[in-house]
C-alpha positions as YAML, in Angstrom:
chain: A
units: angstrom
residues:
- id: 1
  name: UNK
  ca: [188.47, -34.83, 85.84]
- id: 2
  name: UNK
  ca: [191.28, -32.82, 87.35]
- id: 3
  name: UNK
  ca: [191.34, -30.25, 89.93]
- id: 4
  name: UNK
  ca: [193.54, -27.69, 87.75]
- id: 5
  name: UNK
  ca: [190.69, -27.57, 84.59]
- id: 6
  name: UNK
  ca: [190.62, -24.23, 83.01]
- id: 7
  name: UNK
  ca: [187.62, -22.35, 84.51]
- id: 8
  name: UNK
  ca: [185.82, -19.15, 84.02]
- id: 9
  name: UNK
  ca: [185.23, -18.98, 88.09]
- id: 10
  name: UNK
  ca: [188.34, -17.54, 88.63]
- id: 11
  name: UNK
  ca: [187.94, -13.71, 88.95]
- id: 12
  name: UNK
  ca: [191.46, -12.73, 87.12]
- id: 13
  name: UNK
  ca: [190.11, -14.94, 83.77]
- id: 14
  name: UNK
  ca: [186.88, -13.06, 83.85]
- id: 15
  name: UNK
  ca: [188.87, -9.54, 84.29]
- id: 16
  name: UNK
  ca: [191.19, -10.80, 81.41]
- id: 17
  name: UNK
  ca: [188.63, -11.78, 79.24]
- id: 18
  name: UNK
  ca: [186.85, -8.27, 79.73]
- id: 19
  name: UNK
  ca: [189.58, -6.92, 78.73]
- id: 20
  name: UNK
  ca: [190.53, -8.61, 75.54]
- id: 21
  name: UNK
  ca: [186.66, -8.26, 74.59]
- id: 22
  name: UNK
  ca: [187.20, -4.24, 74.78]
- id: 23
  name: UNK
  ca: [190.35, -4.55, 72.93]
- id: 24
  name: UNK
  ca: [188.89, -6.63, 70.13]
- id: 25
  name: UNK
  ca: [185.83, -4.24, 70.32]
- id: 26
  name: UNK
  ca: [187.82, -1.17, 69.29]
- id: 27
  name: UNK
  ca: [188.11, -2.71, 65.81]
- id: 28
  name: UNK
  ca: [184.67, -1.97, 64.81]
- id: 29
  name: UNK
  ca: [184.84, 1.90, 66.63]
- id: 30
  name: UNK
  ca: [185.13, 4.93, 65.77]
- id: 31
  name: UNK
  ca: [188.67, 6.97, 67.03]
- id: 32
  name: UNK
  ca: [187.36, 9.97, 66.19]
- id: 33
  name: UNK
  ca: [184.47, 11.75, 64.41]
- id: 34
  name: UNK
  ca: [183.16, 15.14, 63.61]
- id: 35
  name: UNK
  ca: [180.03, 15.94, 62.17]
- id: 36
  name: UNK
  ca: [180.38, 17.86, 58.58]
- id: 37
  name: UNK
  ca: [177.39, 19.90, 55.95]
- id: 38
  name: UNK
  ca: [175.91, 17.16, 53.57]
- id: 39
  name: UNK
  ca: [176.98, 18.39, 50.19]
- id: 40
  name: UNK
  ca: [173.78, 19.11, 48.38]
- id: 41
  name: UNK
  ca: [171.11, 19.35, 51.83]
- id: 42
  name: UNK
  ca: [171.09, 22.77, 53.69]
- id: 43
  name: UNK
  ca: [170.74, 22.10, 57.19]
- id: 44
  name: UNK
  ca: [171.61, 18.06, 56.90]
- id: 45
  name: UNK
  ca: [174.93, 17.22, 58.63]
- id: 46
  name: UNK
  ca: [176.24, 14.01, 58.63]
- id: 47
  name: UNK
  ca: [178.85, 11.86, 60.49]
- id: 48
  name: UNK
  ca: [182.52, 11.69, 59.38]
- id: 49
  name: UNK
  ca: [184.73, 9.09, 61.30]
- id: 50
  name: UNK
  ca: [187.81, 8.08, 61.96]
- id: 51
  name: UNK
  ca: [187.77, 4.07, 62.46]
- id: 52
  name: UNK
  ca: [191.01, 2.84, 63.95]
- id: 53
  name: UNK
  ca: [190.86, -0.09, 61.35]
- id: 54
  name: UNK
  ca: [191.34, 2.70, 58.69]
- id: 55
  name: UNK
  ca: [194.97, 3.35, 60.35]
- id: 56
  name: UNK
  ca: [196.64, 0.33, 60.02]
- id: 57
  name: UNK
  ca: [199.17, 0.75, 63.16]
- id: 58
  name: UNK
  ca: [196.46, 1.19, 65.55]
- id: 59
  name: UNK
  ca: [194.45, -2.22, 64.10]
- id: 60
  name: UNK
  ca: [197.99, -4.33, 64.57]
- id: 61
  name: UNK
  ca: [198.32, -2.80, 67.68]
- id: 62
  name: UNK
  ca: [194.78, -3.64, 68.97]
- id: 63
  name: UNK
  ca: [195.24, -7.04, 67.73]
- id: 64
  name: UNK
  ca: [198.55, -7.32, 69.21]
- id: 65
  name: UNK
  ca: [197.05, -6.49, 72.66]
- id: 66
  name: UNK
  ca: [193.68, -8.77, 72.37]
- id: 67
  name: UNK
  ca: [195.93, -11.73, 71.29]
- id: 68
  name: UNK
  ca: [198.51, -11.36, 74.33]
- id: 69
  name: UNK
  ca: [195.19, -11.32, 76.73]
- id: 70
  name: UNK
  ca: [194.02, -15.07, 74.93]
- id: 71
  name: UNK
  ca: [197.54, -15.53, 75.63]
- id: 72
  name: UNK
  ca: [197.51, -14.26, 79.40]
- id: 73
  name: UNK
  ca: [194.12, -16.41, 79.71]
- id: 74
  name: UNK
  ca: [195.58, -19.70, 78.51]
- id: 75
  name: UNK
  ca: [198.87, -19.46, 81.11]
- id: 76
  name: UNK
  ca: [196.45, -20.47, 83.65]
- id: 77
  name: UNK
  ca: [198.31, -22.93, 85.73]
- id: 78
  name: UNK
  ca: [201.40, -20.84, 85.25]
- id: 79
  name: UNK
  ca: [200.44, -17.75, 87.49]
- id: 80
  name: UNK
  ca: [203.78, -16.28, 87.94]
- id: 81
  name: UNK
  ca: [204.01, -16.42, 83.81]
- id: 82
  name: UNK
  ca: [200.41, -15.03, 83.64]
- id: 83
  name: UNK
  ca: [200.86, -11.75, 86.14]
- id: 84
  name: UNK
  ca: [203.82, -10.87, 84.22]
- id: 85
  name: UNK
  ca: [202.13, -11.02, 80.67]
- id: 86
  name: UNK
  ca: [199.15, -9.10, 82.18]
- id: 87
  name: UNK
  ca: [202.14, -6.49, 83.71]
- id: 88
  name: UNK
  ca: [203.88, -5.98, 80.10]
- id: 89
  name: UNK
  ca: [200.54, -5.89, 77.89]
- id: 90
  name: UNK
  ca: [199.66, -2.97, 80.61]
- id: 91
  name: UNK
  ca: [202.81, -1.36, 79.77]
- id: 92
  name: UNK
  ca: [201.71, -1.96, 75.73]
- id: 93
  name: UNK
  ca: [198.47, -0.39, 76.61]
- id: 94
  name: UNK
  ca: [200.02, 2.37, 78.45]
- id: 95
  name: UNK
  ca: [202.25, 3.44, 75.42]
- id: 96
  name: UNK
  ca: [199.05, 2.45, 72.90]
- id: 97
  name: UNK
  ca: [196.86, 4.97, 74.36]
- id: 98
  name: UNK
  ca: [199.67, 7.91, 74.52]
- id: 99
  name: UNK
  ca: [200.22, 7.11, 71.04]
- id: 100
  name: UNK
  ca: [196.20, 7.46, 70.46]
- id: 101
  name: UNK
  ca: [196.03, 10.92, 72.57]
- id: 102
  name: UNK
  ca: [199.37, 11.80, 70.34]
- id: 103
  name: UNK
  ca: [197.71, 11.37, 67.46]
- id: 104
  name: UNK
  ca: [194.26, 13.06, 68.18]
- id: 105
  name: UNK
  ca: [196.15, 15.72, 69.98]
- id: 106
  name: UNK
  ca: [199.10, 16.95, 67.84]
- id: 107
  name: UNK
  ca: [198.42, 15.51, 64.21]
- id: 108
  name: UNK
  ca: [196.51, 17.26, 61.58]
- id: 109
  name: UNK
  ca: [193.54, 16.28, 58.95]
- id: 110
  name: UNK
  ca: [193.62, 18.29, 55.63]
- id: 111
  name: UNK
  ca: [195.60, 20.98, 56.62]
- id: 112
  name: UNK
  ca: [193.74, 21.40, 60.10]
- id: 113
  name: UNK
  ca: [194.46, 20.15, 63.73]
- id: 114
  name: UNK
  ca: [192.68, 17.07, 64.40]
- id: 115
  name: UNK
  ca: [191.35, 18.82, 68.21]
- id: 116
  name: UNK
  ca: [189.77, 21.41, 66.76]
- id: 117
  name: UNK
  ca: [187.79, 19.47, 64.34]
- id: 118
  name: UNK
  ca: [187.28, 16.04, 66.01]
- id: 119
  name: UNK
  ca: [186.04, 15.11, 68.69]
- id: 120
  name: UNK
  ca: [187.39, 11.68, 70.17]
- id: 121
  name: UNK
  ca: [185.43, 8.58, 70.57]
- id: 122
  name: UNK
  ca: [184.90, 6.52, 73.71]
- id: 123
  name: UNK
  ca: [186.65, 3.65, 72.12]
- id: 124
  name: UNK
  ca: [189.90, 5.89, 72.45]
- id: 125
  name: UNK
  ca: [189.57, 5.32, 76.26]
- id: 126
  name: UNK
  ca: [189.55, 1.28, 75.92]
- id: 127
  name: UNK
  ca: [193.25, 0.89, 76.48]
- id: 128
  name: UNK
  ca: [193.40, 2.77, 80.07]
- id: 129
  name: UNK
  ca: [189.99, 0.69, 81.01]
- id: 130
  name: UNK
  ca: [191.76, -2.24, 79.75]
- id: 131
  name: UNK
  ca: [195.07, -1.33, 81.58]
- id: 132
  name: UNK
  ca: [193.16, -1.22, 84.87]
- id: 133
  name: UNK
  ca: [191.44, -4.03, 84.38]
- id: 134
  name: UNK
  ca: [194.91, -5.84, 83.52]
- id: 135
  name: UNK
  ca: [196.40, -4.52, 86.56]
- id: 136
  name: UNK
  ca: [193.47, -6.10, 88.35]
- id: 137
  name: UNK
  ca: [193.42, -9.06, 87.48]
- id: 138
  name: UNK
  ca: [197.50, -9.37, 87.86]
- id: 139
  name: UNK
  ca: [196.82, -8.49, 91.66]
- id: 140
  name: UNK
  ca: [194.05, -11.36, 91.72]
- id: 141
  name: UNK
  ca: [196.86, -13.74, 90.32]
- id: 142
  name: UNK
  ca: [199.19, -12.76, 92.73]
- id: 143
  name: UNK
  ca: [196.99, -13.87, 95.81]
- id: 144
  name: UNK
  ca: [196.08, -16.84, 93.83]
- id: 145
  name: UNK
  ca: [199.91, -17.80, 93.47]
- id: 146
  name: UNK
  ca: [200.57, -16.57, 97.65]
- id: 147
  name: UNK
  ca: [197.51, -18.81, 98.50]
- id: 148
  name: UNK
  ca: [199.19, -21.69, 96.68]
- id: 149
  name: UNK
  ca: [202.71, -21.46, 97.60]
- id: 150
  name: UNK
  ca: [201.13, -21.32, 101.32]
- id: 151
  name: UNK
  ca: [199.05, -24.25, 100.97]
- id: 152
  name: UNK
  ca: [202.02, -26.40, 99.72]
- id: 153
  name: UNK
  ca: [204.10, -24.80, 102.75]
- id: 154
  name: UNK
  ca: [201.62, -26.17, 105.25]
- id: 155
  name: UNK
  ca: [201.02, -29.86, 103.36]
- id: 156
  name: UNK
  ca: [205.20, -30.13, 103.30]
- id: 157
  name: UNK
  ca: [205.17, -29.56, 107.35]
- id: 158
  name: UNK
  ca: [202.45, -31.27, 108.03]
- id: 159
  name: UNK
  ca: [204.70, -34.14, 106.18]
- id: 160
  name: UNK
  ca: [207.20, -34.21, 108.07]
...
């Protein structure tokens, strides 16, 4: 068996994989809700949501973002490939959750701004958790890669 196996010891793969599972996670969530009369029952209110699987955009998008982490997680041996990936899908996330906060905070549902009737869901929150989480991991990378390139340093001298 060789040394270089894929592993889930490594810190940054566990971090990564964390993060893709909230990403994937956010398919099944609410974005928003607000809670509206029952037609028919006084006093009965029930839920009304906003799934982001209902807005197509936002389910590519999540799916985009989930599959580059897989992605990230299977450039293993290729650290300097796999900090970088875990850099630009933090820059996807980045512009993902303005776009989420844009859309909660200056669209409008039937006729009436969605901030004053909605209220947003902790799944809306995923992508910042998701972008910390990224940047991380992409820090754990790096001091993998520095602790490698060091190691080789030292065998090559102690070659010579």
């Amino acid at each position: 068996m060789a040394k270089e196996d894929f592993s889930w010891k490594r810190i940054q793969t566990l971090i990564i994989g964390i993060a893709a599972a909230l990403l994937v996670s956010m398919l099944a969530m609410d974005m928003c809700y607000t809670m509206v009369p029952k037609a028919g029952a006084a006093g009965v209110m029930e839920r009304f949501s906003i799934q982001f699987t209902e807005r197509y955009q936002f389910m590519i998008f999540s799916f985009t973002t989930f599959a580059l982490c897989i992605v990230t997680i299977g450039y293993y041996k290729q650290r300097i490939i796999q900090m970088r990936l875990c850099i630009l899908n933090s820059i996807m996330l980045l512009f993902y959750q303005l776009w989420i906060l844009g859309e909660f905070f200056f669209r409008s549902f039937n006729g009436v701004a969605m901030r004053q009737e909605f209220t947003l869901g902790i799944a809306s929150l995923f992508p910042i958790i998701a972008i910390i989480l990224l940047l991380v991991a992409a820090r754990f990378i790096g001091r993998d890669e520095i602790r490698f390139t060091v190691a080789n340093a030292m065998a090559a001298k102690r070659k010579k």
